[in-house]
N, CA, C and O atoms as a Tripos MOL2 file, in Angstrom:
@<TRIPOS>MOLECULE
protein
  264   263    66     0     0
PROTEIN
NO_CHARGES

@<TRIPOS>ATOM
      1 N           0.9010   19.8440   -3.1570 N.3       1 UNK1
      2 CA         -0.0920   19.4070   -2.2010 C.3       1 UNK1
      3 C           0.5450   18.8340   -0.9490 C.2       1 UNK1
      4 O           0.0980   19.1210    0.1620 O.2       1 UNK1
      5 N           1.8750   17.7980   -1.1610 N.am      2 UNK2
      6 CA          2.3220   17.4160    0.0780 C.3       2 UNK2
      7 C           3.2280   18.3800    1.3230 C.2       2 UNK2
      8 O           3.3950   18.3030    2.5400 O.2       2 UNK2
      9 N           3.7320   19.4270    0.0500 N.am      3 UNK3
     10 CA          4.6560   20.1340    0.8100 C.3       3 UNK3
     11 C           4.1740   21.8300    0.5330 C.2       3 UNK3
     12 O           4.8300   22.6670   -0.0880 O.2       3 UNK3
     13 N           2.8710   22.0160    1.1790 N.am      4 UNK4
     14 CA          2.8730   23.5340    0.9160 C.3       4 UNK4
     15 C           3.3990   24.4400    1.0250 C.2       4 UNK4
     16 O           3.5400   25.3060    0.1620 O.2       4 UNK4
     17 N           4.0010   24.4410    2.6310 N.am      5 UNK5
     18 CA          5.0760   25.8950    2.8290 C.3       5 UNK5
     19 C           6.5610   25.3950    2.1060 C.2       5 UNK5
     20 O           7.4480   26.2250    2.3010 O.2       5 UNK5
     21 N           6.9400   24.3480    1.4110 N.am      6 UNK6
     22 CA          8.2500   24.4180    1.1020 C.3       6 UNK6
     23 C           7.5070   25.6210   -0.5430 C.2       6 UNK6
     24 O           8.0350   26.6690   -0.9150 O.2       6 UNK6
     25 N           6.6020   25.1590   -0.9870 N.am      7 UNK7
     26 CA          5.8700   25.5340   -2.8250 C.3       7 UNK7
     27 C           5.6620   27.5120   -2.0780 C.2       7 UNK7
     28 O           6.1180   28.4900   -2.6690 O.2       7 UNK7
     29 N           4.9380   27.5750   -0.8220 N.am      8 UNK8
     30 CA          4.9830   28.5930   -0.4570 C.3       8 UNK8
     31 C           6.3740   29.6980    0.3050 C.2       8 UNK8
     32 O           6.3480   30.8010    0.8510 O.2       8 UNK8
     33 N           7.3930   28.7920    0.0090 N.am      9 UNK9
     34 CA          8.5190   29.9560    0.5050 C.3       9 UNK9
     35 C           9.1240   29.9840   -0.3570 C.2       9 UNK9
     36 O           9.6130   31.1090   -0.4660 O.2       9 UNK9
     37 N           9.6520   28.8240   -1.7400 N.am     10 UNK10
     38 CA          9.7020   28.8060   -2.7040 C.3      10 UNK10
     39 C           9.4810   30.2290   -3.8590 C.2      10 UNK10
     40 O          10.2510   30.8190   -4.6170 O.2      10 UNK10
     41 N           8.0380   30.3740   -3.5190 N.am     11 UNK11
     42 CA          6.9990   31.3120   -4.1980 C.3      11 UNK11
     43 C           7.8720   32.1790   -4.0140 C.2      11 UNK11
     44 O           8.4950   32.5800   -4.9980 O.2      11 UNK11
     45 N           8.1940   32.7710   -2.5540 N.am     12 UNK12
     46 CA          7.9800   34.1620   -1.9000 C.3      12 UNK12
     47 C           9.9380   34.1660   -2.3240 C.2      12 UNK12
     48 O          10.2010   35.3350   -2.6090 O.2      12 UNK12
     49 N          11.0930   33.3870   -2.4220 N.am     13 UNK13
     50 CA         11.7280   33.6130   -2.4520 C.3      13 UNK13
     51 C          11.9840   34.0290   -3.7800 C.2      13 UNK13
     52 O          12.8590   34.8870   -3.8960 O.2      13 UNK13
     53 N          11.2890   33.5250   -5.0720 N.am     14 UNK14
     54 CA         11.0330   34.3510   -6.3420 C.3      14 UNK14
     55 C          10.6630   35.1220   -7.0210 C.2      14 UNK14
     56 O          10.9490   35.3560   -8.1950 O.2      14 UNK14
     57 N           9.6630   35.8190   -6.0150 N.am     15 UNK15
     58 CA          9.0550   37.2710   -6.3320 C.3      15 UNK15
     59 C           7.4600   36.4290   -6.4560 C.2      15 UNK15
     60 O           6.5390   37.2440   -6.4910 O.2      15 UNK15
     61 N           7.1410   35.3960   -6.5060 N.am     16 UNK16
     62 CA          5.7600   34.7250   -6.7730 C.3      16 UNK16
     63 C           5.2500   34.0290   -8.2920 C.2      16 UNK16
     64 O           4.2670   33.6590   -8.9340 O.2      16 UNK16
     65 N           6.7350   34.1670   -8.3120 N.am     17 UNK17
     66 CA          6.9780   33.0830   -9.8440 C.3      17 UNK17
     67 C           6.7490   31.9710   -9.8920 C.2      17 UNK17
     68 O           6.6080   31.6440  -11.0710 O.2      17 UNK17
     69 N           6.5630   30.7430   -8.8860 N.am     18 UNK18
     70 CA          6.5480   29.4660   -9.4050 C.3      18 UNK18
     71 C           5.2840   28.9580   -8.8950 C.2      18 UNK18
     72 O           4.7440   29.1440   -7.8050 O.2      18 UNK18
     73 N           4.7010   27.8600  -10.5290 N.am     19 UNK19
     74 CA          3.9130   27.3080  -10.5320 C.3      19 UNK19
     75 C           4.2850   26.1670  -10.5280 C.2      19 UNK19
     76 O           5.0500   25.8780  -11.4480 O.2      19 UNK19
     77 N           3.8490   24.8160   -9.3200 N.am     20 UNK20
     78 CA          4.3490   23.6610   -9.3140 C.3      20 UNK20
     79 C           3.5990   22.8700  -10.1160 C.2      20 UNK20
     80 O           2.4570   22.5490   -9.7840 O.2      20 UNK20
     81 N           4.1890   22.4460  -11.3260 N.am     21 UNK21
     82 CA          3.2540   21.0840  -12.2430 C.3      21 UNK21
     83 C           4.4550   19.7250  -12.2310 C.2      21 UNK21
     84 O           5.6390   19.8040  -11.9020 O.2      21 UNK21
     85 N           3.8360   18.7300  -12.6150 N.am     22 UNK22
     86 CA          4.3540   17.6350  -13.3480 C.3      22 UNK22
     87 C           5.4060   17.9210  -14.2320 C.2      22 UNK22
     88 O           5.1650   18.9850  -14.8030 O.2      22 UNK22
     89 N           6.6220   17.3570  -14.6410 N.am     23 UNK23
     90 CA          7.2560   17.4840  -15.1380 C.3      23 UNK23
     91 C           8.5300   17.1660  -15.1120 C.2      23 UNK23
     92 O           9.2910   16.8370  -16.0220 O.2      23 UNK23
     93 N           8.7510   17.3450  -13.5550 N.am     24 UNK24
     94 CA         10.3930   17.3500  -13.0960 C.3      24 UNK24
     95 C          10.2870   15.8800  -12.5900 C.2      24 UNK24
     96 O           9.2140   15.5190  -12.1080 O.2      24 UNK24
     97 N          11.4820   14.8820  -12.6780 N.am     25 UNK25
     98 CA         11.4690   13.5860  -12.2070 C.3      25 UNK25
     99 C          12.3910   13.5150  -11.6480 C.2      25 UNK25
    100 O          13.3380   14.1080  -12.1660 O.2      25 UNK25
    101 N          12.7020   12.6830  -10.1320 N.am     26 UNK26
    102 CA         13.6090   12.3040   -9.2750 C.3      26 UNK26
    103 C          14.2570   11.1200  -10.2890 C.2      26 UNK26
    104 O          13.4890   10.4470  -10.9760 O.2      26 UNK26
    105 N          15.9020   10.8780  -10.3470 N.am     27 UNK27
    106 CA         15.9040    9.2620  -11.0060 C.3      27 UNK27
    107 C          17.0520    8.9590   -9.8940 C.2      27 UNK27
    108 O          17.9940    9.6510   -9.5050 O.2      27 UNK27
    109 N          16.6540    7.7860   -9.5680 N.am     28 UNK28
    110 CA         17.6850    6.8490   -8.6330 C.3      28 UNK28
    111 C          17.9330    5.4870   -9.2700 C.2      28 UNK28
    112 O          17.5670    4.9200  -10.3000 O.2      28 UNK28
    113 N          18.8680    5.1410   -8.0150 N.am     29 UNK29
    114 CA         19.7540    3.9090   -8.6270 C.3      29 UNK29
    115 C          18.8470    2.6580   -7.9840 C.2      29 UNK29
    116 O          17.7160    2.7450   -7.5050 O.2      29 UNK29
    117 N          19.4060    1.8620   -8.0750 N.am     30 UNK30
    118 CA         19.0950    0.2180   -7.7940 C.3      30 UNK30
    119 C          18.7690    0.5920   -6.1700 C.2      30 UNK30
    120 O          17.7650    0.3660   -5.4940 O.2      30 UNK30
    121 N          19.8900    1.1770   -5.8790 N.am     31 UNK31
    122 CA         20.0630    1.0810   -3.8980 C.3      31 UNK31
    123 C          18.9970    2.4520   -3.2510 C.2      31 UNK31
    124 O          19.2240    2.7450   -2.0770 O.2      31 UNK31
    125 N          17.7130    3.3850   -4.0870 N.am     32 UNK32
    126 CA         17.3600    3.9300   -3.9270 C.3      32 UNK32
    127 C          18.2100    5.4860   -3.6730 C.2      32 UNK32
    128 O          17.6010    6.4020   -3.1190 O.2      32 UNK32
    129 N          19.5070    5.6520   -4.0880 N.am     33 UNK33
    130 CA         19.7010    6.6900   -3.7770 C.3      33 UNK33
    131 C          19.7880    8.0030   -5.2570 C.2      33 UNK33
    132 O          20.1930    7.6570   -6.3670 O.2      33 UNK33
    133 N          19.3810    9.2920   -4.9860 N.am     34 UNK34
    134 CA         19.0260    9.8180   -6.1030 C.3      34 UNK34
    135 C          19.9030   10.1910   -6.7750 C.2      34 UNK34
    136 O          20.7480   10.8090   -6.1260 O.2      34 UNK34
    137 N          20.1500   10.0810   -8.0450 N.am     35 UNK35
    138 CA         21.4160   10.1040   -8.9200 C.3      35 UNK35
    139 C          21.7150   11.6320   -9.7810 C.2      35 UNK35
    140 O          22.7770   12.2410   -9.9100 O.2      35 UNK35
    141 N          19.9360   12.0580  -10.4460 N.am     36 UNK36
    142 CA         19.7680   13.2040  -11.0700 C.3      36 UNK36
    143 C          18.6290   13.4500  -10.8640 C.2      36 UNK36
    144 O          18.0560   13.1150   -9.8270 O.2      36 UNK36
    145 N          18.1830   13.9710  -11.6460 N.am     37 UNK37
    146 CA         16.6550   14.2400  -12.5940 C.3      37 UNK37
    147 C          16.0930   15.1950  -13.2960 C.2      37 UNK37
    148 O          16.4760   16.3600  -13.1830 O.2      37 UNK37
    149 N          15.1700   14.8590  -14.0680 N.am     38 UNK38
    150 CA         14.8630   14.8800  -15.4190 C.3      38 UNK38
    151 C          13.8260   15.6240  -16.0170 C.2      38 UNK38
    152 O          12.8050   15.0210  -16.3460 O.2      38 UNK38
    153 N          13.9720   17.4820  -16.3160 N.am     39 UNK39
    154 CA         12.6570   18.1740  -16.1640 C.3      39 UNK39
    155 C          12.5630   17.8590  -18.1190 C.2      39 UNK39
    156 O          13.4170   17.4800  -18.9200 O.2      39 UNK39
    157 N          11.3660   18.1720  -18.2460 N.am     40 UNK40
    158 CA         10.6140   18.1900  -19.4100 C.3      40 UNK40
    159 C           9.6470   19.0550  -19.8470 C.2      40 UNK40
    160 O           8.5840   18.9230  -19.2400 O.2      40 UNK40
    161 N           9.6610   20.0170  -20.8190 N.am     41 UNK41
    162 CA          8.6990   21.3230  -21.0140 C.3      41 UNK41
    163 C           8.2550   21.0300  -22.7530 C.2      41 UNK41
    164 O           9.2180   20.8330  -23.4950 O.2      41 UNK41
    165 N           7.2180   21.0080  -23.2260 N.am     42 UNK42
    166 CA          6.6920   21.5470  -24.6400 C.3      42 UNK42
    167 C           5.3770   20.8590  -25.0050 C.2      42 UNK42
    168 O           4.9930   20.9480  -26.1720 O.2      42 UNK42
    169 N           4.4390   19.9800  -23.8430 N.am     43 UNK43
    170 CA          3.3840   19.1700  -23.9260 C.3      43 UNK43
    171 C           2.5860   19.9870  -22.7610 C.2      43 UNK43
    172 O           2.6800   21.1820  -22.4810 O.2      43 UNK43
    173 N           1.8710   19.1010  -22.2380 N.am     44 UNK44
    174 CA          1.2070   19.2390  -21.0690 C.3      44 UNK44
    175 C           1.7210   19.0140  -20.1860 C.2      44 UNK44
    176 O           2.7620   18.3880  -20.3840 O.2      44 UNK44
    177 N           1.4230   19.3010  -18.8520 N.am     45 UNK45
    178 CA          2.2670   18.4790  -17.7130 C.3      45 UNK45
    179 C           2.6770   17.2220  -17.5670 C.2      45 UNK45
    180 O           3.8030   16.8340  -17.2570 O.2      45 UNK45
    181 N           1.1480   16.2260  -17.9430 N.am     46 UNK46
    182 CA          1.2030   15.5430  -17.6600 C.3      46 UNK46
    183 C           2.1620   14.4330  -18.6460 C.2      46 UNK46
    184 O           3.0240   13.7490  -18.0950 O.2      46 UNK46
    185 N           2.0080   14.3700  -19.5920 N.am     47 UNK47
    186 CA          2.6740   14.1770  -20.9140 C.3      47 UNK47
    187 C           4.2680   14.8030  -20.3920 C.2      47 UNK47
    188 O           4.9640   13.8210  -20.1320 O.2      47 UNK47
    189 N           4.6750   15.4810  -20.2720 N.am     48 UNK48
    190 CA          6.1060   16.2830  -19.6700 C.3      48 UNK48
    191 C           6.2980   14.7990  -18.7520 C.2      48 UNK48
    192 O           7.1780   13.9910  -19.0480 O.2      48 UNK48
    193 N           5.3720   14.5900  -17.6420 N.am     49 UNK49
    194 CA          6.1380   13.9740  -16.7330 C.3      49 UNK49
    195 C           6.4040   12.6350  -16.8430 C.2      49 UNK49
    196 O           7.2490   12.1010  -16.1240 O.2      49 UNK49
    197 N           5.3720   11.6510  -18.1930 N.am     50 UNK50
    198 CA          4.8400   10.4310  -18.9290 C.3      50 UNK50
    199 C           6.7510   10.5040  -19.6290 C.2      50 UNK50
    200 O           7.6870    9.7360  -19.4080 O.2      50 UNK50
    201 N           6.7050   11.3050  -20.1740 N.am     51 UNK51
    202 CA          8.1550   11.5600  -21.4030 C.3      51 UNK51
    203 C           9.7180   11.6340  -20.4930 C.2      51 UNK51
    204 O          10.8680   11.4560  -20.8950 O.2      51 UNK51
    205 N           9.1430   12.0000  -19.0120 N.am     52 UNK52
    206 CA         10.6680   12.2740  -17.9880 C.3      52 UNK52
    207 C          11.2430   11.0170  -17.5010 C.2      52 UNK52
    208 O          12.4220   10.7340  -17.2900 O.2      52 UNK52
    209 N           9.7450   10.0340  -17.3090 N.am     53 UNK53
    210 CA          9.5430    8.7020  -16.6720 C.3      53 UNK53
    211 C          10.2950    7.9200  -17.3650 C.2      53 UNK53
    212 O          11.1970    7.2740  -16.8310 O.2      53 UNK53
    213 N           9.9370    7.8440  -19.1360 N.am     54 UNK54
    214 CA         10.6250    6.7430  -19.9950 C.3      54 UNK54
    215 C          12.1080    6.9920  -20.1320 C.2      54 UNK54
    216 O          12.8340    6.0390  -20.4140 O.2      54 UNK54
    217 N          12.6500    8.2850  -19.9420 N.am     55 UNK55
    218 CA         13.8830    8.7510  -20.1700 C.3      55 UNK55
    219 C          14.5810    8.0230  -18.8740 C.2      55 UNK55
    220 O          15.4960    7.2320  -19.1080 O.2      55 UNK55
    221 N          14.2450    8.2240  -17.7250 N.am     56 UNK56
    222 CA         14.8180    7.4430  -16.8530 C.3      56 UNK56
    223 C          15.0210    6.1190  -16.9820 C.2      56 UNK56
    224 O          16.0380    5.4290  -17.0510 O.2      56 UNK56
    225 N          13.4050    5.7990  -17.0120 N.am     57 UNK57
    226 CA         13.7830    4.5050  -17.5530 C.3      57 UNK57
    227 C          14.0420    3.1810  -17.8270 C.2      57 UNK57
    228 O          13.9680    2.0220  -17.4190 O.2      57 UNK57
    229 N          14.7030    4.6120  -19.5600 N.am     58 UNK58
    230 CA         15.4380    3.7440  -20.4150 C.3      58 UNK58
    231 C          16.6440    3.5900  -20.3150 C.2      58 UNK58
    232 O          17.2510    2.9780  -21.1930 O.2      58 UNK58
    233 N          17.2900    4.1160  -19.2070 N.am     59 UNK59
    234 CA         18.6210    4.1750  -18.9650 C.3      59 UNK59
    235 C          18.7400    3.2790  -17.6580 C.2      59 UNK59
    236 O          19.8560    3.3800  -17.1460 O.2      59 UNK59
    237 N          17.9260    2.4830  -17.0330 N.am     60 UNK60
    238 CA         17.9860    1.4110  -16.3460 C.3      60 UNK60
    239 C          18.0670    2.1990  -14.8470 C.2      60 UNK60
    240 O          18.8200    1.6920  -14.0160 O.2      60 UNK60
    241 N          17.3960    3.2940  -14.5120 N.am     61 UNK61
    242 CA         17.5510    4.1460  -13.6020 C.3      61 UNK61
    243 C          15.6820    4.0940  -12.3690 C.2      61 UNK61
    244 O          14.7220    3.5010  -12.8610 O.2      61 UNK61
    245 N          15.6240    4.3440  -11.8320 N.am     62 UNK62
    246 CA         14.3400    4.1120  -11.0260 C.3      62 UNK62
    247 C          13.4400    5.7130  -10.9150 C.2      62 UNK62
    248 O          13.8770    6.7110  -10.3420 O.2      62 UNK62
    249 N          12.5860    5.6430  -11.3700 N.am     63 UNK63
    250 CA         11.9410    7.6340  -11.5080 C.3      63 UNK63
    251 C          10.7740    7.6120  -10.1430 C.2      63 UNK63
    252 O           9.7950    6.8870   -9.9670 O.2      63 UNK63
    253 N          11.1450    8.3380   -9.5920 N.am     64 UNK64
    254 CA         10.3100    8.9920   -8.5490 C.3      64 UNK64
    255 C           9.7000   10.2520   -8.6030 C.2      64 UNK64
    256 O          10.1840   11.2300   -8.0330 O.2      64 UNK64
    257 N           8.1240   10.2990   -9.5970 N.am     65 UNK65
    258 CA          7.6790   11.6250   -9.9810 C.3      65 UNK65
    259 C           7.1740   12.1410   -9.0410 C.2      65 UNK65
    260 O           6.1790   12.7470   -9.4370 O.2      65 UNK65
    261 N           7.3500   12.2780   -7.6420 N.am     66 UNK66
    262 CA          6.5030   12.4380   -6.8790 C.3      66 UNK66
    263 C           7.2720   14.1980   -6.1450 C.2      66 UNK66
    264 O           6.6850   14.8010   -5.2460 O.2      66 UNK66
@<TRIPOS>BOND
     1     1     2 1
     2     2     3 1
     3     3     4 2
     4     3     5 am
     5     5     6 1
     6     6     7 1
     7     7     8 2
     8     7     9 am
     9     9    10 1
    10    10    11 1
    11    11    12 2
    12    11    13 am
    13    13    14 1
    14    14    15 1
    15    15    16 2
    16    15    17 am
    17    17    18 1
    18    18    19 1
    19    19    20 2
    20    19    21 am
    21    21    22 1
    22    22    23 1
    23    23    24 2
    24    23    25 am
    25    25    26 1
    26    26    27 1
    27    27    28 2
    28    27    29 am
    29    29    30 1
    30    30    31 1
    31    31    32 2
    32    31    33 am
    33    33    34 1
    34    34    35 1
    35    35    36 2
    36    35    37 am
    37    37    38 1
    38    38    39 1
    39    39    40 2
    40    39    41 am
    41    41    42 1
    42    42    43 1
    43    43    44 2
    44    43    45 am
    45    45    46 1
    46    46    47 1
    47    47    48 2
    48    47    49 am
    49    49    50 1
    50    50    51 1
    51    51    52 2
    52    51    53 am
    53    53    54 1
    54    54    55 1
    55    55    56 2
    56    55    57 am
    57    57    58 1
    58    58    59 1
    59    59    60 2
    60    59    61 am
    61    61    62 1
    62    62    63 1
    63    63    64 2
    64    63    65 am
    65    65    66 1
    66    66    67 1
    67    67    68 2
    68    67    69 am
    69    69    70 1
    70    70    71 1
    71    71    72 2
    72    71    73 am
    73    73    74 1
    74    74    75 1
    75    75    76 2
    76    75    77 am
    77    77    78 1
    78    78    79 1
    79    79    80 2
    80    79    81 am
    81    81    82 1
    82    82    83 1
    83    83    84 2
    84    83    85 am
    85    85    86 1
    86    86    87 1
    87    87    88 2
    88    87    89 am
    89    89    90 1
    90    90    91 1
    91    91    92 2
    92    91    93 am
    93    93    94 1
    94    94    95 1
    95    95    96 2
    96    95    97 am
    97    97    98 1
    98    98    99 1
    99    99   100 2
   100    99   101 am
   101   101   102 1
   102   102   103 1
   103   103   104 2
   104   103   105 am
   105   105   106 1
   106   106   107 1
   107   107   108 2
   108   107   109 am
   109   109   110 1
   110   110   111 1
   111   111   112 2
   112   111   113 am
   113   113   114 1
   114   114   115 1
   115   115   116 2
   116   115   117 am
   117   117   118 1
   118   118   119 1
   119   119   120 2
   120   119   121 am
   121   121   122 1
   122   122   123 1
   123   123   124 2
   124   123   125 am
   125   125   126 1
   126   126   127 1
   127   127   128 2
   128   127   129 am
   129   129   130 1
   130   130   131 1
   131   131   132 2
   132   131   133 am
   133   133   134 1
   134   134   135 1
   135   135   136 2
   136   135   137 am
   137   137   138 1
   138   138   139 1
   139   139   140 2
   140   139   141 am
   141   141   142 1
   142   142   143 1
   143   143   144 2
   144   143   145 am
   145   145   146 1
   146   146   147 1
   147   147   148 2
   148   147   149 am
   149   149   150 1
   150   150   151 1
   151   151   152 2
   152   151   153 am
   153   153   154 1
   154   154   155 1
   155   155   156 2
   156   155   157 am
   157   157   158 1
   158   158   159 1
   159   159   160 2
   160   159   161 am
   161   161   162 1
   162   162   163 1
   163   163   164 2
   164   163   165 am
   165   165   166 1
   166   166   167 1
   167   167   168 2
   168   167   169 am
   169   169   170 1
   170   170   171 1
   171   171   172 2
   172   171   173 am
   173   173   174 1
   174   174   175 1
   175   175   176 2
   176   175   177 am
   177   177   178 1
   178   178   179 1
   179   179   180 2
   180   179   181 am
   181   181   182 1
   182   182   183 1
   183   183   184 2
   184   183   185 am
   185   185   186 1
   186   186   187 1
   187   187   188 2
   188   187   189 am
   189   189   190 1
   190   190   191 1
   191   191   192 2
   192   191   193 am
   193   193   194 1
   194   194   195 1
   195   195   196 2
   196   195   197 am
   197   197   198 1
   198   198   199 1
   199   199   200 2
   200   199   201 am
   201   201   202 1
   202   202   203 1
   203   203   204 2
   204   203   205 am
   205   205   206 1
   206   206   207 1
   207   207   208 2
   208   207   209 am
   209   209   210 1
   210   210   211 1
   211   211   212 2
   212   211   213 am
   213   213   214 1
   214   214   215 1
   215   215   216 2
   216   215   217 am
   217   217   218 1
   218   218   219 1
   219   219   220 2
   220   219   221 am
   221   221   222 1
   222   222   223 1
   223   223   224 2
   224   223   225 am
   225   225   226 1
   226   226   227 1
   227   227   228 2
   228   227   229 am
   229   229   230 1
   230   230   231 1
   231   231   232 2
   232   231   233 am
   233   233   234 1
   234   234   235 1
   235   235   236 2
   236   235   237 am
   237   237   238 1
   238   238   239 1
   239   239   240 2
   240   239   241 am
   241   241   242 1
   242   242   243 1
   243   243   244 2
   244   243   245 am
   245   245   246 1
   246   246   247 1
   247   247   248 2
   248   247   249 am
   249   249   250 1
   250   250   251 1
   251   251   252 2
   252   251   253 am
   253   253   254 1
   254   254   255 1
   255   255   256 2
   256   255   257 am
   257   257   258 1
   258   258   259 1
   259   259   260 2
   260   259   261 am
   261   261   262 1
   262   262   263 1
   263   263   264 2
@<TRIPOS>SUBSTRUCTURE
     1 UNK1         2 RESIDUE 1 A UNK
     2 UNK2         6 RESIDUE 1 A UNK
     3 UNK3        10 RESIDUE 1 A UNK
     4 UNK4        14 RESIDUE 1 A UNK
     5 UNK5        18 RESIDUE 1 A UNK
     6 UNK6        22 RESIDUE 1 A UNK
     7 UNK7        26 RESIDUE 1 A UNK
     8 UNK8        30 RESIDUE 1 A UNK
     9 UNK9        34 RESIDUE 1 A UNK
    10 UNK10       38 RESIDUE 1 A UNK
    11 UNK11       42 RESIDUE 1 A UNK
    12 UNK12       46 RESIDUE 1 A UNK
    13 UNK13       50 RESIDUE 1 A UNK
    14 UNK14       54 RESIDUE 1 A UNK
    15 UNK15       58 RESIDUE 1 A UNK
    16 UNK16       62 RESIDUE 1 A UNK
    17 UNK17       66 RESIDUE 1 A UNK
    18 UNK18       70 RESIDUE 1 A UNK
    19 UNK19       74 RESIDUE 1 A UNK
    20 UNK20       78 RESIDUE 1 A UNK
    21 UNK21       82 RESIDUE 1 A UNK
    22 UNK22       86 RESIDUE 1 A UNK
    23 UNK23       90 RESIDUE 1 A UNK
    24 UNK24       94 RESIDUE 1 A UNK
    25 UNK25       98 RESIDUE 1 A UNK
    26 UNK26      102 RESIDUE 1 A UNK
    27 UNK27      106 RESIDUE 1 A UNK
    28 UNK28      110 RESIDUE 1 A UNK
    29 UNK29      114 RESIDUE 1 A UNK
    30 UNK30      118 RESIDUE 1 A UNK
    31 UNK31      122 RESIDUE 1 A UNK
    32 UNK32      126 RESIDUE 1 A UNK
    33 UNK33      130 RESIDUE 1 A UNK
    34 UNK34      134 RESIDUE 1 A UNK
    35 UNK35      138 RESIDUE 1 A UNK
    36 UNK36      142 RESIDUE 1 A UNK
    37 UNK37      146 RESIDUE 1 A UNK
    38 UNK38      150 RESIDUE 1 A UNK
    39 UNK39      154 RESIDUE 1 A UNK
    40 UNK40      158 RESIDUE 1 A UNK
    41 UNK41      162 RESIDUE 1 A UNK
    42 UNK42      166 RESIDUE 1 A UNK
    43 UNK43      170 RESIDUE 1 A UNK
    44 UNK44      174 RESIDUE 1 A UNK
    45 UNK45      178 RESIDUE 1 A UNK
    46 UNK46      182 RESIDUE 1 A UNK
    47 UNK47      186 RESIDUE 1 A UNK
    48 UNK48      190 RESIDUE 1 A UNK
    49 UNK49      194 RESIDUE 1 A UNK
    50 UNK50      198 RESIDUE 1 A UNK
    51 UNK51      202 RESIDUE 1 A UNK
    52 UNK52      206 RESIDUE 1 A UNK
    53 UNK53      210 RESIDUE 1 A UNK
    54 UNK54      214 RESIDUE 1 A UNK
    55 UNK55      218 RESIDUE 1 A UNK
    56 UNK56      222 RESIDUE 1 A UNK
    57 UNK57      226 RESIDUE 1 A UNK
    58 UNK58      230 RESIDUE 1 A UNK
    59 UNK59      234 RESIDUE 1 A UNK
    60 UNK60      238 RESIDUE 1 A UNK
    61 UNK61      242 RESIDUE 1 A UNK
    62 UNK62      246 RESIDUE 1 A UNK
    63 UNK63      250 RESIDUE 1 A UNK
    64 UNK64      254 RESIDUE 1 A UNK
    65 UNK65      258 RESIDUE 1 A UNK
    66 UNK66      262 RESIDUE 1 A UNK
């Protein structure tokens, strides 16, 4: 929703393969800068992205599902 033409060139650079859901999590440090992050597949999205959140964390890390 925030970033359409990045989800729409995205699309077009995969043949029209990707569906953007919940799931994938940004994780950063203390000083806001991003360290990894953390995809999750075998629930719902939303549940995927609930399960990416605690994994971050629990490792004392900051999750930015956005």
């Amino acid at each position: 929703e925030r970033q359409p033409y990045f989800i729409a060139a995205a699309g077009s650079a995969i043949g029209g393969s990707l569906i953007p859901v919940p799931g994938g999590v940004l994780a950063k440090d203390e000083a806001g800068t991003v360290v990894g992050c953390v995809g999750i597949s075998g629930d719902t999205s939303d549940n995927d992205e609930i399960a990416a959140i605690a994994g971050i964390e629990s490792v004392s890390l900051v999750p930015q599902p956005d």
